[in-house]
VODRENKOL-305395 format. One line per 4 residues: number of its first residue (from 0); for each residue x, y, z of C-alpha. Coordinates in nm, 2 decimals. Each point is the difference from the previous one (the first is absolute). Example, Ala and Ser with C-alpha at 12.3 -4.5 7.8 and 13.67 -1.06 7.14 Angstrom:
BEGIN
0	1.23:-0.45:0.78 ~ 0.14:0.34:-0.07 .
//
This chain:
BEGIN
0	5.67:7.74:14.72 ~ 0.22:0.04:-0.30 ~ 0.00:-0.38:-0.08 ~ -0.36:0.02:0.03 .
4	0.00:0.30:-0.28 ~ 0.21:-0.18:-0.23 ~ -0.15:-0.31:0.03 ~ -0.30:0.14:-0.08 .
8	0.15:0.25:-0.29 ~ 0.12:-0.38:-0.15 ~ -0.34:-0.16:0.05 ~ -0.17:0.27:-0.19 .
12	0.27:0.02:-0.30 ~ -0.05:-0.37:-0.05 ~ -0.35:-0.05:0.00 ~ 0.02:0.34:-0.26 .
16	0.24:-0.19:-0.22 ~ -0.21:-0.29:0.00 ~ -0.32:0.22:-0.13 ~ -0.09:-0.08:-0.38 .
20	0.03:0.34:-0.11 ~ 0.39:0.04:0.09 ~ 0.06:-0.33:-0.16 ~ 0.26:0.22:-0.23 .
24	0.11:0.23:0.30 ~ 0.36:-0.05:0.20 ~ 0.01:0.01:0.35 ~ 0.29:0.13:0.20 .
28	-0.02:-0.02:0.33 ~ 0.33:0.09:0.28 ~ 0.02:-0.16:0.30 ~ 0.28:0.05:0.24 .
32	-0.16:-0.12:0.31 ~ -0.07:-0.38:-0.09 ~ 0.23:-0.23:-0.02 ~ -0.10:-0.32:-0.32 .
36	-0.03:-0.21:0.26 ~ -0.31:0.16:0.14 ~ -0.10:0.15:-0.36 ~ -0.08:-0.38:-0.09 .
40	-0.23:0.00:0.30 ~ -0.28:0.20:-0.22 ~ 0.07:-0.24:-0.29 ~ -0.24:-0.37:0.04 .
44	0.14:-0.25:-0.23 ~ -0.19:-0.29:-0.11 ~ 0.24:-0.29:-0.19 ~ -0.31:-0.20:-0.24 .
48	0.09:-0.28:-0.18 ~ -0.23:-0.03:-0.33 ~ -0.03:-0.41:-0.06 ~ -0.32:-0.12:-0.11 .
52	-0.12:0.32:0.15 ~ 0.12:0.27:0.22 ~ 0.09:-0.13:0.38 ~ -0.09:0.19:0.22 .
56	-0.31:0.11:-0.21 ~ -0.11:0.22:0.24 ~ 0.19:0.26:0.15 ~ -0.11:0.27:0.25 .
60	0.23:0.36:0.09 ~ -0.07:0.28:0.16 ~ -0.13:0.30:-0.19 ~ 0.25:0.24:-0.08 .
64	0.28:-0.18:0.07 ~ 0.22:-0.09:-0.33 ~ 0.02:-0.36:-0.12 ~ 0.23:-0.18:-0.13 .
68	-0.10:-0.28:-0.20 ~ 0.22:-0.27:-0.16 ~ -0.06:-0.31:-0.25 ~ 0.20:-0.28:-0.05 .
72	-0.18:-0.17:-0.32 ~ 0.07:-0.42:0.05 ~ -0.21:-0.07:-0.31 ~ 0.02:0.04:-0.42 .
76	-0.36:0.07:-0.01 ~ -0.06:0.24:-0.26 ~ -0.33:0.16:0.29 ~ 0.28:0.06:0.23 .
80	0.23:0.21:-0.25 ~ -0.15:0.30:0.13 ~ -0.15:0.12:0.40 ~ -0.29:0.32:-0.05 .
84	-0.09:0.29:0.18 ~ -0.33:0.10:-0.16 ~ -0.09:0.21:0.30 ~ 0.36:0.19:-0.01 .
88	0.02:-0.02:-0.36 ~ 0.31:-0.20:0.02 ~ 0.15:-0.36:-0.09 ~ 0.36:-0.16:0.02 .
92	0.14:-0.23:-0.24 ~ 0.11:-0.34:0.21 ~ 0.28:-0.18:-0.16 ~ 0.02:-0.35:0.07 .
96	0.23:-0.06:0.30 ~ 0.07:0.34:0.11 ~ -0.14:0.22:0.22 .
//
């Protein structure tokens, strides 16, 4: 039961942090019942490589679960300088190379 109640408490602090309107808020949340190992288990990663396009160029999560999304640019393209958000209102600079 208390995992349940924290894992729940963690859900609903992350999908808050994620809102628009506490884009300028800090979060703070303590845990002292979950170890990282099973903190990562909320988290979906999605590696995309951005190459003459995005591979995958569709991805599909499950709502209200945090996503993690990383870019490794493989192109000088000026179009692929820059990833956007519109419907977050957010964008990430992609340097050449990196992720």
């Amino acid at each position: 039961m208390q995992t349940r109640l924290i894992t729940e408490t963690l859900l609903f602090m992350i999908e808050e942090a994620f809102q628009p309107e506490n884009a300028q808020r800090v979060f703070i949340v303590c845990l002292t019942c979950i170890c990282p190992a099973k903190l990562l288990t909320f988290l979906t990663e999605v590696a995309i490589t951005v190459k003459g396009g995005y591979t995958p160029d569709v991805i599909v999560v499950q709502k209200g679960r945090p996503v993690r999304l990383t870019f490794t640019r493989q192109e000088s393209s000026a179009c692929s300088e820059k990833v956007l958000f519109p419907d977050f209102n957010q964008s990430a600079l992609l340097p050449e190379g990196e992720q």
